[in-house]
C-alpha positions in Angstrom: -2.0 156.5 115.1 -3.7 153.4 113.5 -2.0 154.1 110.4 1.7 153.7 112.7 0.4 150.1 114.1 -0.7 148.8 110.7 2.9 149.6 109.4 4.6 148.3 112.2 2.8 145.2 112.0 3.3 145.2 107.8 7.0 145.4 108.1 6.5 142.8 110.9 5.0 140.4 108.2 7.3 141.5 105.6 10.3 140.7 108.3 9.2 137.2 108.5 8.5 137.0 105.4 12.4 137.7 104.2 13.4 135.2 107.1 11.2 132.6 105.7 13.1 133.2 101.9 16.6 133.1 103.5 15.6 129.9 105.5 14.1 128.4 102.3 17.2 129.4 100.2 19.7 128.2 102.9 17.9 125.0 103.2 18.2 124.5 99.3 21.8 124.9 99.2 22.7 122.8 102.2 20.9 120.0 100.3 22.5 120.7 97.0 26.0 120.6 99.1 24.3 117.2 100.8 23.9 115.6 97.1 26.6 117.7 94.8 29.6 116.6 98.2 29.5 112.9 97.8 29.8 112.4 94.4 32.5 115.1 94.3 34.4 112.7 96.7 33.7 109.0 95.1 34.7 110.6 92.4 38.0 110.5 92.3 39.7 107.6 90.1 36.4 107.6 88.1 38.0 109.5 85.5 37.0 108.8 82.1 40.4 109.9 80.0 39.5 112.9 77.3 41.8 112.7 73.9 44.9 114.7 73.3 45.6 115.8 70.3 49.4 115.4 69.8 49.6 116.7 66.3 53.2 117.8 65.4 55.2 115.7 67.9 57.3 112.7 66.6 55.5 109.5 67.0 57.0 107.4 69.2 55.6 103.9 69.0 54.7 100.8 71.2 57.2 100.2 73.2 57.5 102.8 75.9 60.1 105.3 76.2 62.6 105.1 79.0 62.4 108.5 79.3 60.7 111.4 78.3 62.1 111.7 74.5 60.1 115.3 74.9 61.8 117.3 77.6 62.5 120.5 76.9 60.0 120.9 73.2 58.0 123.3 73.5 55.1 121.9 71.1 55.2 119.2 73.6 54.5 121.4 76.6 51.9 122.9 75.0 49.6 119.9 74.1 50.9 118.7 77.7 49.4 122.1 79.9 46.4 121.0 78.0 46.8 117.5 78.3 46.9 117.9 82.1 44.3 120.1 82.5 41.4 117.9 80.9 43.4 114.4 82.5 44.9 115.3 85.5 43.6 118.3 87.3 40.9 116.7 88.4 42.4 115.1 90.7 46.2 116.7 90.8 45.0 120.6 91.1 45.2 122.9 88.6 48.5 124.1 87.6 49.3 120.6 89.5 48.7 122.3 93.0 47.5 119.2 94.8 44.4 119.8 97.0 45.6 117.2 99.2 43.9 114.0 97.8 46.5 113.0 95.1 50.3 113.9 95.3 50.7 117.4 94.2 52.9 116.8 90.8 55.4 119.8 91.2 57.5 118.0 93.2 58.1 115.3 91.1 61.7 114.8 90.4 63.2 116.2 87.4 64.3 114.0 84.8 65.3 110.0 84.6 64.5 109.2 88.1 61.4 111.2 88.0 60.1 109.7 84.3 61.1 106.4 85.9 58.0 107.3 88.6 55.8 109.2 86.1 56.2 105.9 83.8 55.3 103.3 86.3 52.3 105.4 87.7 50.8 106.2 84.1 51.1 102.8 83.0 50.0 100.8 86.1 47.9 103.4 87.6 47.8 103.1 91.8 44.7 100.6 93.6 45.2 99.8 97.4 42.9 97.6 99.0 40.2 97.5 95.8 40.3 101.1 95.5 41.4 103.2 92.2 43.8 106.4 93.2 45.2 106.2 89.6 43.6 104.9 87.0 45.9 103.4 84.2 46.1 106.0 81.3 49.1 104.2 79.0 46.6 102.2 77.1 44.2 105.6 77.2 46.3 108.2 76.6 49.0 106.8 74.7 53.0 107.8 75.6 53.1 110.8 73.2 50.2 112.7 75.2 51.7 111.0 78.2 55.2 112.3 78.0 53.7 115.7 76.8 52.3 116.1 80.5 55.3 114.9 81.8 57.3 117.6 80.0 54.9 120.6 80.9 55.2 119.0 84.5 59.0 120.1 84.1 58.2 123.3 83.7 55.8 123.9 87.1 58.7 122.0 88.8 59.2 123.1 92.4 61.8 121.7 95.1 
């Protein structure tokens, strides 16, 4: 009988005991969520631009293109999928599905009047009221690994 009441009151401790660990460990996360959230959210537009390697595509200069001399090469698309994905989806999504922050890149309209856009907001970037949405990547990034995105953009194109 004794032996019952000493177990019952072991698996009691050992009870509280597991408690005590999942509070502990559920406190510990909440505060790595409380310190890891903010800076995930002041983050954005504090981007600092990694290089693209553009070997193989036609060099194309100073002065800006009009339009995306690019379209439709596929050595282009490549370096620009890659391009994108160390650039851009930090804040554009992967694949350029937008979580809701910055404009989600798919439905950006096919050729001229969408590399009119694409231009402008690469170049000049995007600040309202003191604030960095867009940083300016021309200078950065130069046009060739610019227009690379913009081509590999093409082809995750969605109306």
């Amino acid at each position: 009988m004794r032996s019952k009441g000493r177990r019952a009151a072991r698996n009691r401790g050992n009870v509280f005991l597991m408690n005590a660990r999942i509070i502990r460990l559920a406190a510990a996360v909440g505060l790595i969520g409380a310190v890891a959230l903010p800076g995930l959210v002041y983050a954005h537009g504090d981007v600092v631009p990694q290089p693209v390697d553009t070997t193989g595509l036609e060099k194309l200069g100073e002065t800006w293109r009009d339009s995306n001399p690019y379209r439709g090469n596929e050595r282009a698309i490549e370096i620009g999928a890659s391009a994108f994905n160390q650039n851009c989806a930090r804040c554009h999504g992967l694949g350029a599905v937008s979580g809701g922050i910055a404009p989600d890149l798919r439905y950006l309209e096919k050729g001229d009047a969408g590399d009119e856009w694409f231009k402008e907001r690469v170049t000049n970037g995007s600040i309202r009221n003191g604030v960095t949405y867009m940083p300016k990547f021309g200078e950065a990034l130069g046009q060739e690994a610019l227009w690379s995105i913009r081509s590999w953009l093409e082809t995750v194109h969605e109306e």
